[in-house]
N, C-alpha and C positions, 0 to 999 in steps of 0.2 A: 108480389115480390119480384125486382129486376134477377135476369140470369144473370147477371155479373155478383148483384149479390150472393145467390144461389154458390155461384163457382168459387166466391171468396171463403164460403162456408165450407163446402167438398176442401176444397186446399188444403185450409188452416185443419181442418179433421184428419186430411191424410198424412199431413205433416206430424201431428200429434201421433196418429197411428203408426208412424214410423220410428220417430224418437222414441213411445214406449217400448217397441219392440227390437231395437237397434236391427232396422230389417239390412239384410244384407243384398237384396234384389230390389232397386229403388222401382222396379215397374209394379211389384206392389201396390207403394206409395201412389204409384200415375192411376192405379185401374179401381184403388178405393177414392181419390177425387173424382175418376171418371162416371162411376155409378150412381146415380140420385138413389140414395137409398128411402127416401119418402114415397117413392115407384111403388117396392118391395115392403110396404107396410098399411094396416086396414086408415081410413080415414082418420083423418084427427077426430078428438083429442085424444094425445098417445100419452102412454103410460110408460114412464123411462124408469130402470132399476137399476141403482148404481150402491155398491156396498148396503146391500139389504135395504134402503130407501125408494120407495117408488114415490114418483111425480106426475103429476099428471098437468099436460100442458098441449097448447096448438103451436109452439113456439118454434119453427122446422129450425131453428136451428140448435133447439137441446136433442134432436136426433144427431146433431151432427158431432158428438161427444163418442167417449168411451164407455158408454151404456149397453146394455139392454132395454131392449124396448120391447112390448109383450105384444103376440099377435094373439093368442087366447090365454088370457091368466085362470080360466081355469080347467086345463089342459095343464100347464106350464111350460107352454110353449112361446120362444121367443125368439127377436132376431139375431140371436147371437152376441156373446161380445167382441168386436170388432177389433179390439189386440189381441185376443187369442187366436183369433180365425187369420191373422196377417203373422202370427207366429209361425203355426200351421203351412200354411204356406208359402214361407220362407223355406221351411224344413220339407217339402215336399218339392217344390220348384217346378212347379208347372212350365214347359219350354212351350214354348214358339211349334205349331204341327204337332204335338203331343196330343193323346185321346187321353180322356179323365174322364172316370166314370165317378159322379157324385149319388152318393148313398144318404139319403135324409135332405131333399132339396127344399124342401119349407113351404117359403112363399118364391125362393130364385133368390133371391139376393147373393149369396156366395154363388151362386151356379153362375151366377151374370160376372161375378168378380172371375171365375176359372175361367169362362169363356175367353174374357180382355186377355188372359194372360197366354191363351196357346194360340191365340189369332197370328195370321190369316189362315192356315192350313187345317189349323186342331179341332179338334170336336170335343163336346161334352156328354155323355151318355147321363140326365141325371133321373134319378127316382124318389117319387116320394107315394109311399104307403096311405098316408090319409088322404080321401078324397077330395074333400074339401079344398086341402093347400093345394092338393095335386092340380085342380082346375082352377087355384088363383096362382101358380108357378104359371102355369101354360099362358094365362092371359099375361101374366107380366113377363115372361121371356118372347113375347111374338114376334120380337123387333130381332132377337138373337138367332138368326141364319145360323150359327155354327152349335145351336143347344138340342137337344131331344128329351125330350119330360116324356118318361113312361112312369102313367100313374100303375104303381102297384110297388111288391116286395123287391128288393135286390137279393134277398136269401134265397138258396137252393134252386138258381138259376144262371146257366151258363150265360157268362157275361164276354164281351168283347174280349179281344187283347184288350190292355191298360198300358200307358207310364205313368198314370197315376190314379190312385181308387181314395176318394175323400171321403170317412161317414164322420157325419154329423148327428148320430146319436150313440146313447151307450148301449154296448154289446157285452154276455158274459164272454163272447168267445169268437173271431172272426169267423164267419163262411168260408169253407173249405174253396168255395170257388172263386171269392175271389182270390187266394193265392194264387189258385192254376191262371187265373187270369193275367196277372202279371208277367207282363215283359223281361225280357233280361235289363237289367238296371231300372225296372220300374219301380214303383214308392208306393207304401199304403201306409196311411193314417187312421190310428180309432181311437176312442176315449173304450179301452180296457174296463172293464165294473166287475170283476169277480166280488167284490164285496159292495152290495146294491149302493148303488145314487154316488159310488166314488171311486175313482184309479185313476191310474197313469195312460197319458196319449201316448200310444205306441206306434212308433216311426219305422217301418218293414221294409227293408228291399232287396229286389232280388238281385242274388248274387250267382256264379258260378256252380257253387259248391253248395248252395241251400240258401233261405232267406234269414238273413240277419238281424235282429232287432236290435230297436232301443230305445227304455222307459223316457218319456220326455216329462214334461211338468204334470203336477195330480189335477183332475178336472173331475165337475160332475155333469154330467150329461143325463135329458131326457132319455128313457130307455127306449129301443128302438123296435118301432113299428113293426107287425109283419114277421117276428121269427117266434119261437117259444122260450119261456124263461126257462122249462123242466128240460134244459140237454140231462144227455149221460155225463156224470163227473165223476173222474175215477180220483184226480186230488187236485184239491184245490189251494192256492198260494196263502201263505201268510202275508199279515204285511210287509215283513220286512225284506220275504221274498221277492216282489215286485218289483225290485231297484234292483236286484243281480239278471234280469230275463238280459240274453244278448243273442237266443234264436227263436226262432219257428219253427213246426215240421209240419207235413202231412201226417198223421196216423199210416196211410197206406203206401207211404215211402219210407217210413223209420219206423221202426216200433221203439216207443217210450223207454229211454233207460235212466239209470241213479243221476242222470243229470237235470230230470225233469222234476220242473218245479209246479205245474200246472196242466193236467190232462185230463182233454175233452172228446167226445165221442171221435170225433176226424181230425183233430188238429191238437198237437202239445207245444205248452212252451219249457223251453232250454236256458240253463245258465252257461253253453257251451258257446263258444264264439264260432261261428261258419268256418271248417279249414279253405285256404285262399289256396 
């Protein structure tokens, strides 16, 4: 297959990925044509899953759709869907010199799209728990001068400063450390699961006066590697609590009051807004 074909394909996907998700930063759009994501996936034939249908085809350009594509189906593990992930980071806005530290890097594929987007200056700190991906991430980011793949946990280790912290699996409860990690005006994204295999991406940043949330669309996410499902829970949300969260705390900076909706051993959430 000619590169111009190839690049007509990257286009016309990025262009799609753009209109589904009415991105509002077109470099987005430029850094999902600029990624062969065929790189970032095991050999053909791929298995595409789009609205519970899976396909199975060598066809590279049914990857270049709004699928899922599976690196081991039975793990359940996949490449993502590619309008969520360009929602995601719309809402998080990876700059130009920015460090992001990505939590659940896969095979690289989104690590390679954060890279494009804080180039020339930025870094990416990413991690991935299984070893397996962790040494096919290394081999497909080798070309990426500005990424670092530490195969192991991102929990319960001091992480960088951040402007941005991206996990790409579900959590009952963020790591205490990545909040301290965050910058002033920095951003973290996670797929929330206090009720297993479902919740809301919650969009964190830090503020002045504390870190302020806010519930974004419902997702389910693989659980994520590397921490324990049994934390300490002293209450845990309803559903229809999870649409009021609009903070975060440390545990060892606030102690939990009537306005917590969800409290975990080091970290509560709050229906109180951050005072400005």
């Amino acid at each position: 297959m000619s590169n111009d074909t190839l690049e007509t394909y990257r286009s016309n996907y990025a262009e799609q990925i753009a209109r589904l998700t009415d991105l509002r930063d077109r470099r987005i759009e430029h850094a999902f044509a600029a990624v062969p994501r065929e790189n970032f996936l095991p050999p053909p034939p791929w298995t595409t899953i789009s609205a519970g249908i899976t396909t199975t085809t060598r066809d590279v350009a049914a990857i270049y759709d709004n699928v899922l594509v599976a690196i081991d189906r039975e793990r359940g593990i996949n490449n993502g869907e590619p309008a969520l992930h360009a929602a995601w980071l719309d809402a998080v806005s990876p700059q130009p010199g920015e460090t992001v530290v990505h939590v659940g890097a896969g095979t690289g594929y989104y690590t390679a799209i954060l890279s494009r987007l804080v180039e020339p200056s930025g870094r990416v700190e990413a991690y991935e728990y299984e070893t397996d991906l962790a040494e096919t991430a290394a081999r497909n980011l080798g070309s990426y001068s500005n990424v670092a793949l530490h195969a192991g946990s991102a929990f319960g280790r001091v992480l960088l400063p951040a402007d941005v912290i991206y996990v790409n699996a579900g959590v009952l409860a963020p790591d205490a450390e990545w909040l301290k990690a965050l910058k002033n005006g920095g951003r973290l994204i996670f797929p929330w699961q206090p009720h297993k295999g479902w919740g809301p991406a919650m969009l964190i940043e830090r503020l002045p006066g504390g870190f302020g949330a806010s519930p974004l669309m419902t997702v389910g996410f693989i659980s994520c590697s590397g921490t324990s499902e049994n934390l300490s829970i002293a209450k845990l949300p309803s559903e229809d609590d999870l649409a009021s969260v609009r903070s975060i705390w440390l545990v060892e900076d606030r102690v939990p009051d009537e306005s917590a909706i969800a409290i975990y051993e080091t970290v509560w959430f709050s229906s109180a807004q951050v005072a400005v």
